[in-house]
C-alpha positions in Angstrom: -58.2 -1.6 22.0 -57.8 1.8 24.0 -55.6 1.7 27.3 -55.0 -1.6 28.9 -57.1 -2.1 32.4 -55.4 -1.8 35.8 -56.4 -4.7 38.2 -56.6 -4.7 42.1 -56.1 -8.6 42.9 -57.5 -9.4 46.3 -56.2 -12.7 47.7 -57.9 -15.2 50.3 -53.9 -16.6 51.1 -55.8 -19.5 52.9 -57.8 -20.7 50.2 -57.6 -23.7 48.2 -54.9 -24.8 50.7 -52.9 -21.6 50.0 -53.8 -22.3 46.3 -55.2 -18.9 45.5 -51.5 -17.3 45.5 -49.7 -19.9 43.5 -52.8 -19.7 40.8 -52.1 -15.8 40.7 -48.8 -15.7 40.0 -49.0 -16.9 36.1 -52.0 -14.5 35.6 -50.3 -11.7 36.8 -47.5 -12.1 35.1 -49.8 -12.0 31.3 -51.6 -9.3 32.5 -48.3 -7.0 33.2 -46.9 -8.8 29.8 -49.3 -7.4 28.0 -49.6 -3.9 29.7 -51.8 -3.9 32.2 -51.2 -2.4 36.0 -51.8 -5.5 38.6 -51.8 -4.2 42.3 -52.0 -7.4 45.0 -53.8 -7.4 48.2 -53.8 -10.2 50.5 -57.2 -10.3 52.8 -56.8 -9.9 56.7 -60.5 -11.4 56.7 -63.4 -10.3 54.4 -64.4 -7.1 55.9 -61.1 -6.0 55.2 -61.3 -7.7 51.9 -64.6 -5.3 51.1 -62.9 -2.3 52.5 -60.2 -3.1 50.1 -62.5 -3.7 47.1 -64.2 -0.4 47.4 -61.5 1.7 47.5 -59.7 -0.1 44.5 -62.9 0.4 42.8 -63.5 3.8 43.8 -60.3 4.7 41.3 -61.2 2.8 38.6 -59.4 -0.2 39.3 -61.4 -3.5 37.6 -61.1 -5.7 40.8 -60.7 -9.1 40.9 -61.3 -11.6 44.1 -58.8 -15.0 44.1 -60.0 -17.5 46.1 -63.1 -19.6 46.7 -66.6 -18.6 46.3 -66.7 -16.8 50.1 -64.0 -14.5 48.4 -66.0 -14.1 45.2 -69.2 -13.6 47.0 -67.2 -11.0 49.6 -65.9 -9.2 46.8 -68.9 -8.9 44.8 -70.8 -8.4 47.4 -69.1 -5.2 48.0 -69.3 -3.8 44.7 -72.9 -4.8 43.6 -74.5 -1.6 42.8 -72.1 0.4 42.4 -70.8 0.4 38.7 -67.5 -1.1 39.7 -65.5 -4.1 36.8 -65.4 -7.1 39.0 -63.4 -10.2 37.8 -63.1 -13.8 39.4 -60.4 -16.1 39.6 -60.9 -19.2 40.9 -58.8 -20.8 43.4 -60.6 -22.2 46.0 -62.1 -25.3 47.0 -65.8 -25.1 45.3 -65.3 -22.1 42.7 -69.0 -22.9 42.3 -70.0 -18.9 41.1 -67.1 -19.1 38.1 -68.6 -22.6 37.7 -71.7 -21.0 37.0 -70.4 -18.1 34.9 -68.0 -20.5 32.5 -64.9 -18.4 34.0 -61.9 -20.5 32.4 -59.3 -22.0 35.0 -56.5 -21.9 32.4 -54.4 -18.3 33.4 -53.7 -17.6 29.7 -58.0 -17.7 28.7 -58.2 -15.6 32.1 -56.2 -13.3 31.4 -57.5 -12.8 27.5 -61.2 -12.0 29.0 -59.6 -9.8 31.7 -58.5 -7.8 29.2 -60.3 -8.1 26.5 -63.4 -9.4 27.6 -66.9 -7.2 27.9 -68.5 -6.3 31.3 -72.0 -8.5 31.5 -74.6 -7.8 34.3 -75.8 -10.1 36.9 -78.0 -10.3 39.5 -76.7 -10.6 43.1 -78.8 -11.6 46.2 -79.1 -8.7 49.6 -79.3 -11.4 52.2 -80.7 -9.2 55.3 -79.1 -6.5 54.2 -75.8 -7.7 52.9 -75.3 -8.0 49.3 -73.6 -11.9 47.9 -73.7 -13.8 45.1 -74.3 -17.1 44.5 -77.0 -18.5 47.0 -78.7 -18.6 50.4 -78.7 -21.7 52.4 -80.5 -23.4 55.4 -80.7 -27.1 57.3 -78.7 -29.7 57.0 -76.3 -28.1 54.6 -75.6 -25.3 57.0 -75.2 -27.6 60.1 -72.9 -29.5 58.1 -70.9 -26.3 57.3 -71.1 -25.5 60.8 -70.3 -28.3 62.2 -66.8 -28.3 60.1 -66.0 -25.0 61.1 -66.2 -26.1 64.6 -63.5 -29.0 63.8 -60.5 -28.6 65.2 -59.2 -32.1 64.7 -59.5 -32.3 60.6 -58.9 -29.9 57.6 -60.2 -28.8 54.2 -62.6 -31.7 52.7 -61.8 -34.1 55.4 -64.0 -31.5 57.9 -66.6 -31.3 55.3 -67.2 -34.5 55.0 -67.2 -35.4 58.8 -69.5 -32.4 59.7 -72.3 -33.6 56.4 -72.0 -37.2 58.1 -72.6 -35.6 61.8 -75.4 -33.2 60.3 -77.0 -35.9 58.4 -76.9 -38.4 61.4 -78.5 -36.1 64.3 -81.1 -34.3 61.6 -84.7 -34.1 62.6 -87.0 -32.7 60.1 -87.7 -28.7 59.9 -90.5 -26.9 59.7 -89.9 -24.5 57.3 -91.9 -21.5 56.6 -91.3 -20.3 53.4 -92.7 -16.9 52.0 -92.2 -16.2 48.0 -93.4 -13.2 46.7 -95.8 -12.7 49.4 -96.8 -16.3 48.9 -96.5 -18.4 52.0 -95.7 -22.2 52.4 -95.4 -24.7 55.3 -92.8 -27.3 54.6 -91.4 -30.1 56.5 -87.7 -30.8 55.2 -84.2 -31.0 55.2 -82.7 -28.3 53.1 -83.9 -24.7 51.7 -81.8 -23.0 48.8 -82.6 -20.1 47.5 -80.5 -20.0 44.3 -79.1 -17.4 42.1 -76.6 -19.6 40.7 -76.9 -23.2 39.9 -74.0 -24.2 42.1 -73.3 -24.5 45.5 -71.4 -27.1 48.2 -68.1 -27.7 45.9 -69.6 -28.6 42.2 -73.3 -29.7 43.7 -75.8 -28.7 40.7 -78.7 -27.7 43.3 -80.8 -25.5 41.0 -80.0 -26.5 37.4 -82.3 -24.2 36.0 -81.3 -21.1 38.0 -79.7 -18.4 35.9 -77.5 -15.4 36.7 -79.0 -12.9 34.6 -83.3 -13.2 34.5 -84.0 -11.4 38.1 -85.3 -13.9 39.9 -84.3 -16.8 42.9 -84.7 -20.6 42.2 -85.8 -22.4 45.7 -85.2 -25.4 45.8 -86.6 -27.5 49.4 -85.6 -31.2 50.0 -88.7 -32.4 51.7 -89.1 -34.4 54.3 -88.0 -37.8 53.7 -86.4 -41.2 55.1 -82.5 -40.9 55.3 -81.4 -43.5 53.0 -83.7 -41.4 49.9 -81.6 -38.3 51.3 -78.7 -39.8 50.5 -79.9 -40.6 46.7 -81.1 -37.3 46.2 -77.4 -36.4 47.3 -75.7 -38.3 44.4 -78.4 -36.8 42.0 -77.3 -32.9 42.8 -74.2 -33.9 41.0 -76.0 -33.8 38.0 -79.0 -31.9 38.8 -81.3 -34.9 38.3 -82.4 -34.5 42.0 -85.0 -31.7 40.7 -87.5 -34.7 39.5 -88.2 -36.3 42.6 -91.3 -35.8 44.5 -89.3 -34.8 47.1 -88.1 -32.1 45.8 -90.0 -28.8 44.9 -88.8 -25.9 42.9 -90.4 -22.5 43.4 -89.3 -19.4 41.7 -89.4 -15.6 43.0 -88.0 -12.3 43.5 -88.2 -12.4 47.5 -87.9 -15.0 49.6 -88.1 -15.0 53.5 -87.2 -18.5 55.3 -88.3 -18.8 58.8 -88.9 -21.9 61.2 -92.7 -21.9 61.7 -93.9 -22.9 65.5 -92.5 -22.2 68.8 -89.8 -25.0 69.2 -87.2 -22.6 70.3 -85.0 -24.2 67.3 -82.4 -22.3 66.1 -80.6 -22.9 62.3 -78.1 -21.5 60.4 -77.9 -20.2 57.3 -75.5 -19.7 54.9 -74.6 -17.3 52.0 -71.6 -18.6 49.6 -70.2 -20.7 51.6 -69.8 -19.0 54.7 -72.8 -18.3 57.7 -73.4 -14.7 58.1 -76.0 -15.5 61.2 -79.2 -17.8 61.9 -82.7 -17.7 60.9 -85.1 -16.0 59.4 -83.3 -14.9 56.5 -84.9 -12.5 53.4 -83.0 -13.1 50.3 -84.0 -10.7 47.4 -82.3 -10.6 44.5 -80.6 -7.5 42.9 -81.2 -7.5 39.3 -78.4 -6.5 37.4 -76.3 -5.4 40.1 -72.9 -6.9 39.3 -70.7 -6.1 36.2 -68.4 -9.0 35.7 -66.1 -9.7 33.2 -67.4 -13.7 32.1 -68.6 -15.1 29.1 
């Protein structure tokens, strides 16, 4: 093999309960052991963490983004169409994007496909106009993410879990209006993902037949239904068994444009690898191709 790879690390410090830093250390340490040039960064915030990622980039640096998946998707993101090597490591809390890629956790595998390993395309998602990675999110899921965000009293998946159980409690049904491909559809329901990895929500399988690489968005709505089928349908996404209830509908397409149909004056979030960029509509069209990542 030719000269070894410099790497730009950029850190979330807060992530994973301050995980993301520890989980480095070990890596970097093989990856200067066996030649390579490893620069650290620690985010001030993910605008600074994009600003940051470009510029290593823009030298030739393969950068990699430590963290959860709202540094992944922040960091990928940045450097989707631009030619740039883009590694993950995860450290976070969900890690549902390496998840989805079959990026090893163990530092000494990560570091062998860091160095060794071939650049493979895959798609990323421009969610009105800002480029991330793993999916695009609206209803309950959102309000639950909002709603820990907003907790002041609880941290990490303690928050989570008491913002689901608020959102879950005070949900009325949406009406969705959902436009594939030019296609339009009318939909009463809790939850609309549209999916360009499997994962989302910390290991949830919500589109087990999305893929990374064949240009197009799984969406996948959770239809309106009585509370206590909600919360089977929640146990399912473990396993992605969810996909076979009536409830449940799976479209596929290139463009997707959420919206809340009528004139309730409603408002929803949405979200966009695990953090929410803004509230609806949303237009989530996938870039094929965009992102070279070292994964297997």
């Amino acid at each position: 093999m030719g000269e070894a790879r410099a790497f730009t690390a950029i850190v979330n410090p807060a992530a994973g309960g301050s995980a993301s830093a520890s989980s480095l250390i070990e890596l970097a340490r093989l990856l200067r052991e066996a030649g390579a040039d490893v620069a650290v960064e620690y985010s001030r915030g993910l605008e600074h963490a994009a600003d940051v990622a470009r510029a290593a980039a823009g030298t030739g640096r393969v950068v990699l983004g430590v963290g959860g998946d709202g540094m992944a998707g922040c960091v990928g993101g940045a450097l989707a169409g631009t030619g740039a090597l883009f590694g993950v490591v995860p450290a976070g809390r969900g890690n549902d994007f390496a998840r989805q890629l079959g990026v090893p956790s163990d530092p000494a595998e990560q570091a062998k496909l860091l160095l060794e390993g071939e650049p493979r395309a895959v798609d990323a998602i421009d969610a009105n106009g800002t480029a991330v990675l793993g999916s695009v999110y609206t209803g309950v899921d959102a309000v639950a993410n909002d709603n820990a965000n907003r907790t002041r009293l609880l941290r990490g998946s303690a928050a989570y879990y008491f913002g689901a159980l608020r959102a879950i409690a005070t949900w009325r049904a949406a009406d969705y209006l959902i436009t594939v491909d030019g296609e339009a559809h009318s939909r009463q329901g809790y939850t609309v993902v549209a999916a360009n990895s499997g994962y989302y929500g910390f290991g949830k399988h919500i589109a087990p037949d999305a893929r990374v690489d064949d240009g197009l968005l799984d969406v996948v709505l959770i239809k309106k239904a009585p509370k206590r089928l909600f919360f089977a349908v929640m146990r399912e996404l473990e396993d992605g068994t969810h996909v076979r209830r009536p409830e449940v509908e799976v479209m596929r397409g290139r463009e997707v444009r959420i919206e809340l149909a009528g004139t309730s004056g409603r408002t929803l979030p949405y979200g966009a690898d695990g953090e929410l960029p803004g509230t609806l509509p949303v237009t989530a069209r996938v870039l094929p191709g965009a992102l070279r990542v070292l994964a297997p």
